[in-house]
Structure formats: structure tokens, C-alpha cells
C-alpha positions in Angstrom: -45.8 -75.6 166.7 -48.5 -77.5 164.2 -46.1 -80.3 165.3 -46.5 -79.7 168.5 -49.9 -79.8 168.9 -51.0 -82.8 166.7 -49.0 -85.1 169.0 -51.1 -88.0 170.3 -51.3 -88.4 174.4 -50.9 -84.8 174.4 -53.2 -82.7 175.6 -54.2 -78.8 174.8 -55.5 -76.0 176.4 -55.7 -72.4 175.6 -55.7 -69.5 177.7 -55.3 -65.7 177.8 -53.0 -63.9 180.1 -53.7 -60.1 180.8 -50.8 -57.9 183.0 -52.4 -55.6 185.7 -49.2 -54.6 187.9 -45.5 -54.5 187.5 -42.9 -54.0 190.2 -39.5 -53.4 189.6 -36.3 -54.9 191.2 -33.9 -51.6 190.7 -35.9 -49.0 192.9 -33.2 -46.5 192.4 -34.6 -42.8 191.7 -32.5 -42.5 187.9 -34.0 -45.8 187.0 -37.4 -45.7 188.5 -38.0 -42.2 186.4 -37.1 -43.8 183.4 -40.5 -46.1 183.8 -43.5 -45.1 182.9 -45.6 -44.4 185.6 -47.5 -47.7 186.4 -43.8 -49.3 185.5 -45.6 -50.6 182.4 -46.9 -54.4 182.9 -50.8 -53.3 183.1 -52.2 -53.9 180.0 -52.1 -56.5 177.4 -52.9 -60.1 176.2 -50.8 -62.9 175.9 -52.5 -66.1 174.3 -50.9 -69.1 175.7 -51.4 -72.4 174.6 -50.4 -75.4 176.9 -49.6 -79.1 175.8 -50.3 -81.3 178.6 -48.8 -85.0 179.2 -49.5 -86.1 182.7 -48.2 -83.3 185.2 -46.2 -81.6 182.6 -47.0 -79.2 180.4 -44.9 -77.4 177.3 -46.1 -73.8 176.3 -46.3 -71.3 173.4 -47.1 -67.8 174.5 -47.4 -64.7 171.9 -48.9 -61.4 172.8 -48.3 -57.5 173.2 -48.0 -55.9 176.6 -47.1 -52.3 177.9 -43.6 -52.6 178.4 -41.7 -50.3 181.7 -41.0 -47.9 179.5 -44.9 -47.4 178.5 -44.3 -48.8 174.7 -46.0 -51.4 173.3 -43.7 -54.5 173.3 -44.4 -58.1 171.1 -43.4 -60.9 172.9 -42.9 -64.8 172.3 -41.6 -67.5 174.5 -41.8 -70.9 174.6 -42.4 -72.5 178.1 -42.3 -76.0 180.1 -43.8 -76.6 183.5 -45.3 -78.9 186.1 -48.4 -78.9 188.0 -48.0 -79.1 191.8 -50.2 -80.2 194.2 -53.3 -80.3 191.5 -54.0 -76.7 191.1 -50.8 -75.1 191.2 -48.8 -74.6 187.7 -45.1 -73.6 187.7 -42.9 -72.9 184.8 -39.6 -71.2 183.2 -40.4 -69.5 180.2 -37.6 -68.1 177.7 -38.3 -66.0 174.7 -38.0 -62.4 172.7 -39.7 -59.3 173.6 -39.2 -56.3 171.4 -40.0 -52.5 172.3 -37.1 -51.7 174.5 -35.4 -49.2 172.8 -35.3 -46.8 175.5 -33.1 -49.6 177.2 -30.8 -50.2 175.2 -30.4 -46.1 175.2 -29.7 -46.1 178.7 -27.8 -49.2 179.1 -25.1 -49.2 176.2 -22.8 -52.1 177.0 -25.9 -54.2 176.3 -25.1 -53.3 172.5 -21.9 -54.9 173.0 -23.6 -58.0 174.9 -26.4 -58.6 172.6 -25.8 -59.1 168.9 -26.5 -56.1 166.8 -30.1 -57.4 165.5 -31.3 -57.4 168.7 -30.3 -53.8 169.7 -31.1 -52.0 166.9 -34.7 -53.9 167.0 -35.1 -52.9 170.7 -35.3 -56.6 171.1 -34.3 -58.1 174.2 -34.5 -62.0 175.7 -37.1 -62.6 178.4 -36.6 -65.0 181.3 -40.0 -65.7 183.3 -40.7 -68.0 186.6 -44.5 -68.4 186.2 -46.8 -69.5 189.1 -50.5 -70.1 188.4 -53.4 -70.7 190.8 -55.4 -73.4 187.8 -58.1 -74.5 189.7 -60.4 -71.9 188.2 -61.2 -70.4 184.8 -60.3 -67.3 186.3 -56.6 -68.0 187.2 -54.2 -65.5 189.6 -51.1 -65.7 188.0 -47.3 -64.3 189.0 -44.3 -63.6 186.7 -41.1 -63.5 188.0 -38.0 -62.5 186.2 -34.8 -61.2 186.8 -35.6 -57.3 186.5 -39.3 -57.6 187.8 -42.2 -59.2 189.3 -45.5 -59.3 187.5 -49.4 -59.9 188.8 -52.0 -60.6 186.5 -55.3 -62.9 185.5 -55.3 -65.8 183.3 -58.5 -66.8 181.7 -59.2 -70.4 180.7 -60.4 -70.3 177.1 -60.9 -74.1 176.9 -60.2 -76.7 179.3 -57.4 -79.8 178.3 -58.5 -81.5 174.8 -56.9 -84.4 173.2 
């Protein structure tokens, strides 16, 4: 990551994402009263930090979040996006997220999917579409993934450095 960021042409910027509402895909009753009751995604921070080079951008994110379940849940993922029509950022993010035990207690053919680390760790990989609104320090932000869809703010912590 030091790497990363001493790279010359490249540009930095910091940010801090916080979760405020989580919908879920799977609405079905079994499922839905597994969740705790906001379906977790509503509080956290995530600090992101973006390396810019023209329109595209690389990202590190770490952070803890309430997971659905209502645990806490660490998360890293490593991101690279584009900037759209000057104010809009899009990305695919991949990365770990640990705290899903109850998961993997509900769903037992993902022990035999996932290796063995993972599961008894409550670990499980993240996939995230991320759309930003950047024209602002204050920045409405959207998570997509494959099981959910997440709102929240972004806040600028510094603007693009060299």
C-alpha cells in the first residue's frame, strides 16, 4: 500500500464512509428474521483512501460496520473505479469481511465452498458496485452487491494531493 501511494502522477485522497441503511435481496420471512432488525448496514466507518491518475482511481478501504446479523464485522477491499461525467465515481470493490458466523450457521454448504479458514473465522468475500455523487465534501454514496444494497455518506477528509 506504502507502494501504492508514493507513486509519482498519482494522486491521493482520503475519505470516510459511514453506512445508514441496508436492504436485503432475499426478502423471505426465514431469512429476513435472521437479520437484525435495521438488517445491519447502519453504523460504521470505513476509511478509504483513493489513488487518482486522470479519471481513474485505485482504492484501499478498511473499516468496521454492523453486519445483517447486528455483529460487528472488519472489512478490507481493495477497489478500482472511474469518474463519470465529472462528479460521478463508480467502482467494483472486492475484499474480506469477517463477523458472519451466524451465516455460515445457517448456510452450511458454504463450509464446503469456502476454505476452512474462512468459515471457522466467520470470514466471507465481499463484492461491491460503488456509485458516488463527488462533487461535494459531503458525498451520497450507494453499495451494491450481490446479497444487498447499501446507502450511506462519504465525507471528504482531504481533497486529491500529489
Amino acid at each position: 500500500m506504502i507502494l501504492l501511494l508514493s507513486l509519482k502522477g498519482i494522486s491521493q485522497e482520503f475519505k470516510l464512509y459511514s453506512p445508514l441503511r441496508t436492504y436485503h435481496w432475499n426478502r423471505q420471512k426465514e431469512m429476513l428474521q435472521e437479520y437484525s432488525g435495521t438488517e445491519g448496514g447502519n453504523a460504521g466507518a470505513v476509511l478509504i483512501i483513493d489513488m487518482k491518475k486522470d479519471k481513474f482511481f485505485q482504492s484501499v478501504q478498511v473499516g468496521v460496520v454492523r453486519n445483517s446479523f447486528g455483529s460487528t464485522a472488519y472489512l478490507a477491499q481493495y477497489g478500482i473505479g472511474k469518474t463519470l461525467f465529472s462528479n460521478l465515481d463508480v467502482s467494483i470493490n472486492l475484499g474480506l469481511i469477517s463477523g458472519y458466523n451466524r451465516l455460515y450457521e445457517l448456510n452450511s454448504d458454504l463450509k464446503n465452498i469456502l476454505p476452512k479458514v474462512m468459515s471457522s473465522n466467520g470470514i466471507v468475500p465481499s463484492t461491491v458496485i460503488t456509485l458516488t455523487y463527488s462533487k461535494y465534501k459531503l458525498q451520497p454514496t450507494i453499495n451494491i452487491s450481490p446479497t444487498f444494497i447499501n446507502a450511506g455518506v462519504m465525507i471528504r477528509l482531504s481533497k486529491y494531493t500529489k
